[in-house]
C-alpha positions in Angstrom: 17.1 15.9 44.2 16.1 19.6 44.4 15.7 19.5 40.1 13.7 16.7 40.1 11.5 18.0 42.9 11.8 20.7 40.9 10.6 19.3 37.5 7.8 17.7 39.3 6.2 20.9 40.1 6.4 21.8 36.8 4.4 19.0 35.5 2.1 19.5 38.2 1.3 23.0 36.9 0.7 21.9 33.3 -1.5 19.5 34.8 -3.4 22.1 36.5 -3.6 24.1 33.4 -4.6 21.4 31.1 -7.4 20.4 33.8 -8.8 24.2 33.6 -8.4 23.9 30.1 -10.9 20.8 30.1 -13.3 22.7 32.7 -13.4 25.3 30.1 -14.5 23.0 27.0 -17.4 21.0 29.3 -18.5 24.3 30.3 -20.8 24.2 26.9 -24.6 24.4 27.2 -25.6 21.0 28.3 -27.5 18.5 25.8 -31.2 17.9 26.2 -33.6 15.3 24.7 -36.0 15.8 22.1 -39.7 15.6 22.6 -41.1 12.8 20.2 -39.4 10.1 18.3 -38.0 9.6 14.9 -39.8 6.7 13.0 -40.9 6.2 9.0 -42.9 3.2 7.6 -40.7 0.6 5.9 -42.8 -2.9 4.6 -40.8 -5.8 5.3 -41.2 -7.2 1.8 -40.8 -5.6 -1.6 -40.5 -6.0 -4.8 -37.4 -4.9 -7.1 -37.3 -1.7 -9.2 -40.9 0.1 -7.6 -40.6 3.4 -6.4 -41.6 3.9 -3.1 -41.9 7.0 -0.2 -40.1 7.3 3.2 -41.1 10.0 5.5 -39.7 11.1 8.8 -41.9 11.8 11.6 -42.5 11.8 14.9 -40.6 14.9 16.6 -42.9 17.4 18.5 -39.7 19.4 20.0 -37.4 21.5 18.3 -39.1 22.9 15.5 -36.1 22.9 13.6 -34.5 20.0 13.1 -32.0 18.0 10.1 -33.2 14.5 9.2 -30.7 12.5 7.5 -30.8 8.9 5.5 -28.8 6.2 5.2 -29.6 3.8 2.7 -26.3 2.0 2.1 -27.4 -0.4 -0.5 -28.8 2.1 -2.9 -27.0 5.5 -2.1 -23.0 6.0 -1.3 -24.0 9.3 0.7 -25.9 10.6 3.7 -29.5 12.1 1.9 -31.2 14.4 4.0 -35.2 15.6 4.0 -38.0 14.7 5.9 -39.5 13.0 2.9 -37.5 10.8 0.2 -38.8 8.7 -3.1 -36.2 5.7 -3.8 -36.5 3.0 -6.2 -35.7 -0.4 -4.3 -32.6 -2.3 -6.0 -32.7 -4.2 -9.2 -31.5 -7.5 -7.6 -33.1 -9.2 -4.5 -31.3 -8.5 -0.8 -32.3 -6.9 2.6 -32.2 -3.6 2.1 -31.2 -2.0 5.8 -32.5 2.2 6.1 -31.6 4.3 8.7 -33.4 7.7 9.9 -31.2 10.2 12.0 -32.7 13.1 13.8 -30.2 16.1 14.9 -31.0 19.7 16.5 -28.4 22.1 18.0 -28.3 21.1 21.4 -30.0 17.8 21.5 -29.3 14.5 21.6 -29.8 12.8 18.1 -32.5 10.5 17.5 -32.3 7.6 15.3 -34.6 4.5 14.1 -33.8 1.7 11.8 -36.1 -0.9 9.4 -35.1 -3.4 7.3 -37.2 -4.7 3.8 -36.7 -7.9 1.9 -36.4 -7.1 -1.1 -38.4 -10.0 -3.3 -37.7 -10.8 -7.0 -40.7 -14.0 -7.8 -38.4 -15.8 -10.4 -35.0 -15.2 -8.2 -35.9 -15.3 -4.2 -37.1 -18.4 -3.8 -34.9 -21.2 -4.7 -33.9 -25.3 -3.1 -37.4 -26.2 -3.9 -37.9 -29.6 -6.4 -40.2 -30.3 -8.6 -40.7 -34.0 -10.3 -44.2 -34.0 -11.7 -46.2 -32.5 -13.6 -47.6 -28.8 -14.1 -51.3 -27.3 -14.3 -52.7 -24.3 -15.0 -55.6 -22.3 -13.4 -57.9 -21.6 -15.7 -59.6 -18.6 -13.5 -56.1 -16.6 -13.2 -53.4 -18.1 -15.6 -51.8 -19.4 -12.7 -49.7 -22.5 -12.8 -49.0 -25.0 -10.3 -46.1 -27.7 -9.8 -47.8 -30.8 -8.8 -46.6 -34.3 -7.0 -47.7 -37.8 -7.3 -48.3 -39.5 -3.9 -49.9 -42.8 -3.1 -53.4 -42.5 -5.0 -53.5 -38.5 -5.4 -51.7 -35.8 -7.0 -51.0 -32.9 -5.1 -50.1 -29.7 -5.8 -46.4 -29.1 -4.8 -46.9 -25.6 -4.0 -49.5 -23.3 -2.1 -52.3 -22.3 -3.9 -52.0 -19.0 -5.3 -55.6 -17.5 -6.2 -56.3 -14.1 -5.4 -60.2 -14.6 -5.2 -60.1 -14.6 -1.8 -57.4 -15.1 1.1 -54.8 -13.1 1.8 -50.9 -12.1 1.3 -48.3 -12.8 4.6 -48.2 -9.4 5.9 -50.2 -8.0 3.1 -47.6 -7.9 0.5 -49.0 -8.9 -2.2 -45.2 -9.8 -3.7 -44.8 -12.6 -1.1 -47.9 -14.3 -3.4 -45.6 -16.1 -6.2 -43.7 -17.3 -3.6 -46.0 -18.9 -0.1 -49.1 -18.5 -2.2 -51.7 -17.3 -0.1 -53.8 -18.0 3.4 -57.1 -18.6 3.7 -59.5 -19.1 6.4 -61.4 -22.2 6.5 -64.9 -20.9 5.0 -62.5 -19.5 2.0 -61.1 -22.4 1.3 -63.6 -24.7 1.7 -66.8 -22.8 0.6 -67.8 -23.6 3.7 -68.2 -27.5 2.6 -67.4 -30.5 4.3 -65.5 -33.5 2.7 -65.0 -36.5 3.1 -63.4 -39.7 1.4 -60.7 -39.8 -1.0 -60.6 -36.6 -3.2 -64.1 -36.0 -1.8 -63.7 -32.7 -0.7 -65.1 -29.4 -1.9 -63.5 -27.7 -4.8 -63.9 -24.0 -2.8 -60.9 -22.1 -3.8 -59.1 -25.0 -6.0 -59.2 -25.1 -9.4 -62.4 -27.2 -11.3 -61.4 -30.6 -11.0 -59.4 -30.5 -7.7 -60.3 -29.8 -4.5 -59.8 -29.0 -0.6 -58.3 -32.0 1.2 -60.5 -34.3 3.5 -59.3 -36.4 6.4 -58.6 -39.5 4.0 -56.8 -38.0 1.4 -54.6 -37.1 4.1 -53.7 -40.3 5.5 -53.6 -41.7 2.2 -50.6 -38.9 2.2 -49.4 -40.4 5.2 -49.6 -43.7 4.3 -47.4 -42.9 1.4 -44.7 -41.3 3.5 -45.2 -44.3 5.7 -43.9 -46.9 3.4 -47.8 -48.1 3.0 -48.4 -48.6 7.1 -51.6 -46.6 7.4 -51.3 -43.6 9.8 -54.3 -42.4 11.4 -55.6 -38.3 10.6 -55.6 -37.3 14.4 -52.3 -38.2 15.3 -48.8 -36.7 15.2 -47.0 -38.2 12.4 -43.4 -38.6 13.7 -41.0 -38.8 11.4 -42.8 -37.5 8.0 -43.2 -34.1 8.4 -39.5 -34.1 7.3 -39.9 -35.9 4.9 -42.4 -33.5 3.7 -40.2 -30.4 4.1 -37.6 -28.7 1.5 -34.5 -26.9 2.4 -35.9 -24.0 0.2 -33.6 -20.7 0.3 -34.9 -16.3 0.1 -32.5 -14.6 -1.6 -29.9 -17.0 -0.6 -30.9 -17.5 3.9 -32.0 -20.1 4.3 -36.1 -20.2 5.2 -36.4 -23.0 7.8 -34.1 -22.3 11.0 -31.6 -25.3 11.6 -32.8 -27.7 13.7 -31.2 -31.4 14.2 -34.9 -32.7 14.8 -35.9 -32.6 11.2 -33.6 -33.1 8.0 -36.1 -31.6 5.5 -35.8 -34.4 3.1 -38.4 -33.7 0.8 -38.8 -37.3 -0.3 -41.8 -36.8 -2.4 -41.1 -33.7 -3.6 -44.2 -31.9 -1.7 -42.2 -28.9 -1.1 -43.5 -27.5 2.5 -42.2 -23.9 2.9 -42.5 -22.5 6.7 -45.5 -19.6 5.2 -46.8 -18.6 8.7 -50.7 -18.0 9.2 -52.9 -15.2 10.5 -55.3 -14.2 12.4 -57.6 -12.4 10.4 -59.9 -10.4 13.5 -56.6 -8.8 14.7 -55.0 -8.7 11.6 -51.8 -10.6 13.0 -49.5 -12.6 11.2 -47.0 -14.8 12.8 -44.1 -17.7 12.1 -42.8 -17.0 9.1 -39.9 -19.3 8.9 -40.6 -21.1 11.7 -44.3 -22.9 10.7 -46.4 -24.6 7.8 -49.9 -25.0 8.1 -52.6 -26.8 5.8 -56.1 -27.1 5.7 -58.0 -30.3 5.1 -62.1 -30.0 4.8 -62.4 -31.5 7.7 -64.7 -29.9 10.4 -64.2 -30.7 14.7 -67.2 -28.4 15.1 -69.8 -26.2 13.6 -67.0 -23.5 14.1 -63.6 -25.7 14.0 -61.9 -27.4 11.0 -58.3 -29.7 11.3 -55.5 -28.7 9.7 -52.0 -30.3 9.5 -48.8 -28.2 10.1 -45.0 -28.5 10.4 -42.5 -27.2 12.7 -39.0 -26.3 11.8 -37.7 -27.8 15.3 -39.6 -31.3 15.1 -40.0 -33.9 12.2 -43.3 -34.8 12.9 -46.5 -33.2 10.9 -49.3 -32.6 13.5 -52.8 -32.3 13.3 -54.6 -29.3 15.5 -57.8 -27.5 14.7 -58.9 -23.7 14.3 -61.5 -21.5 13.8 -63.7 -21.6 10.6 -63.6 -17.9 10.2 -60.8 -16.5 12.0 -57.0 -18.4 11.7 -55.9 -18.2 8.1 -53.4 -21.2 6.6 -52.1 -21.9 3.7 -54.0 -24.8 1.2 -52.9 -27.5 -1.1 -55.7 -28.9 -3.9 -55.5 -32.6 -4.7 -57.5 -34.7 -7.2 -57.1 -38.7 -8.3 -54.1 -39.3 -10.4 -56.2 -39.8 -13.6 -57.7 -36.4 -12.9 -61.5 -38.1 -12.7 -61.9 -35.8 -10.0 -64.8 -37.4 -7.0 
């Protein structure tokens, strides 16, 4: 009994040593936080192969400091520098940066962004087309198009850069959502009315800005023939409307039981978002379509249709003239004889 009492008390005063020992090592100068923050601009879309510039900045407090990179898609090491030129990747993916902040005696500081990186022949895929193909005149742009009921509709957004403006401002996200435009851009400010009646504002010569019947004739067609009227909600064909379209393979609408994005007459609706151009917002990418038609509510409202990725109806709503931008889709007879 006496040696294990005895070996007990010599573990206890190891303990006691190794427990000075720790005291010792805490007994370093105590961390503090920086003054500031760490941040860099990062757009969220991108093409492939452009150079472009990150720079660190943000910290007030220490004057010296060590920023380091991670880039893990283009670089197998840490980079370092307040300010770095990359070239994005040759091949579309998210490209993830991180920006880490270290001092003596501080707590780190770090801040993360993440870019798309876009590729207009590659990123964009699942859409179908099945009719025929048309070319701007104005820009050399050309346009998949879709025969439905008594029209022919262009199976993608409109593209021309004479007015609107890019999601988000990239201008790379153009080949593939086209582009938004407020009502007064797309329209020219015109009413229309009757079946491809509607003005030719931003559309090509010979096609023009959807009116309230050339919608329903739309409907109609999606309908199995039973007319559907312009103000109401549509259930059941905005699915039909919508494609299971992928970005660089993810897919772009959100899963959702409610609507099977069938596609059925090869319209191709792509969830582009919209703005609003006074704040400079943009919002619902991935999660909403929206469409003009030249019809107005109001000296300063016009309809448009949209889609949600949680519903299979296409709705109708309206917006201001000068303000909400949304995507368009020209339309013309099917023999092309215009009005």
């Amino acid at each position: 009994m006496k040696k294990i009492r005895g070996f007990a008390c010599l573990i206890a005063v190891f303990a006691v040593c190794l427990s000075l020992v720790s005291c010792e090592k805490k007994a370093d100068p105590s961390y503090t936080h920086m003054v500031g923050t760490t941040d860099f601009e990062l757009e969220s879309f991108l093409p492939c192969s452009q150079l472009i510039d990150l720079k660190a900045n943000g910290v007030v407090s220490p004057e010296k400091y060590v920023v380091k990179w991670l880039i893990p898609k283009i670089y197998e090491d840490t980079l370092t520098g307040t300010h770095l030129t990359i070239r994005t990747p040759d091949e579309p993916c998210n490209l993830f940066v991180t920006v880490i902040t270290n001092a003596y005696g501080y707590y780190e500081l770090t801040s993360s962004r993440t870019a798309v990186i876009i590729d207009p022949e590659k990123s964009l895929t699942g859409r179908v087309f099945k009719g025929g193909l048309i070319t701007d005149p104005r820009d050399g742009q050309q346009y998949h198009t879709a025969t439905v009921g008594d029209l022919e509709w262009f199976a993608e957004n409109l593209k021309w850069d004479g007015a609107g403006i890019c999601y988000d401002d990239c201008d790379v996200l153009q080949e593939l959502f086209g582009r938004l435009y407020t009502w007064n851009e797309a329209t020219g400010g015109e009413e229309g009315f009757g079946l491809a009646g509607g003005p030719q504002g931003a559309c090509p010569e010979g096609w023009s800005v959807p009116t309230a019947e050339d919608w329903e004739n739309l409907g109609a067609a999606l309908n199995k023939g039973v007319a559907v009227p312009f103000l109401s909600n549509w259930a059941g064909l905005g699915q039909k409307l919508t494609v299971e379209a992928f970005m660089n393979g993810e897919k772009l609408w959100p899963i959702s039981p409610d609507n099977n994005k069938a596609n059925t007459v090869f319209w191709n609706a792509l969830p582009a978002g919209y703005s609003m151009i006074s704040g400079n917002i943009f919002r619902d990418m991935r999660a909403y379509g929206m469409w003009w038609s030249s019809a107005r509510r109001s000296s300063d409202r016009a309809y448009y249709r949209y889609i949600y990725f949680d519903a299979d109806y296409c709705g109708v709503n309206y917006a201001d003239v000068d303000d909400m931008a949304f995507s368009v889709r020209c339309v013309r007879l099917i023999d092309g004889a215009g009005r």
